[in-house]
Structures are given as C-alpha cells and as structure tokens.
C-alpha atoms as one frame of an Amber mdcrd trajectory, in Angstrom:
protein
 -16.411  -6.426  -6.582 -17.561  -2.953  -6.745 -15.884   0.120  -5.398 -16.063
   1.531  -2.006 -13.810   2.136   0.957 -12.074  -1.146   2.099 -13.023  -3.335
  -0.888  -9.279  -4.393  -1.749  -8.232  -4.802   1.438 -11.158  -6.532   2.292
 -10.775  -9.368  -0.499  -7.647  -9.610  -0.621  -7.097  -9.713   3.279  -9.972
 -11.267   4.080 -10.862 -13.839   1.334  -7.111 -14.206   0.227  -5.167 -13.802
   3.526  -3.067 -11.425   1.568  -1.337  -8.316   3.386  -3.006  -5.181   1.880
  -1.391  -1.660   2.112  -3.617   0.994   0.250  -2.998   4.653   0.506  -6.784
   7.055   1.047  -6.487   9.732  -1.475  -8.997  12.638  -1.016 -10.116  12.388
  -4.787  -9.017   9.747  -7.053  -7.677  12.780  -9.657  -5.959  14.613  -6.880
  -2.388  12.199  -6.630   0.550  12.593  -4.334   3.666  14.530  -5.849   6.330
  12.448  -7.309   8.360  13.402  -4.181   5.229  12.270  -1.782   5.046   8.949
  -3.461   8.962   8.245  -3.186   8.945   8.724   1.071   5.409   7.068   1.064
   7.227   4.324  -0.867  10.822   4.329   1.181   8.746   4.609   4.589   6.775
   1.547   3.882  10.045  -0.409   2.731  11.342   0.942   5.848   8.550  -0.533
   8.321   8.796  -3.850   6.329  12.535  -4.068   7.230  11.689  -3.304  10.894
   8.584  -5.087  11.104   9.002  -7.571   8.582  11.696  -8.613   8.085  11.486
 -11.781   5.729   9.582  -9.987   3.272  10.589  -9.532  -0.465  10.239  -5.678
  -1.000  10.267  -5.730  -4.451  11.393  -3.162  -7.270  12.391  -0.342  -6.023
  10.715   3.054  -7.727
C-alpha cells in the first residue's frame, strides 16, 4: 500500500467500509505521553458511547 497521509483510512474506509480513527503524530519517533494516550483513548470511548452507541469498545488500556 505504501505510506503517506490517509493511506489506512483510505483502504480501510474506502475499499473495506471500515470506520478508521488514526491519530497525526508530528514525527513517527515523537509519541504521546502515557497520560496523552489514556484521555486520547477514554475521549474516543467516550464519543463512541455518545455517538455510537452499539459499538463494541473493546479492551480497555
């Protein structure tokens, strides 16, 4: 597939009809802080309960 911007969400949206959530990080060796990921993680459970609601959420970190 390659890799550039939009290439997951693009096959697995697009070709799969898959939802696709990615997070942008500035440089692929500069990750979130433990701490980031958990809200990042909690907020998107969070929106899937609201939004969402049938959806299996999956393990929890």
């Amino acid at each position: 597939m390659g890799i550039f911007p939009g290439s997951l969400g693009h096959y697995a949206g697009v070709h799969r009809g898959m939802p696709v959530v990615t997070i942008e990080l500035s440089h692929a060796l500069d990750m979130p802080h433990d701490a980031e990921i958990r809200t990042m993680w909690e907020d998107l459970l969070r929106w899937m309960g609201e939004h969402w609601p049938q959806a299996d959420a999956g393990p929890r970190p």
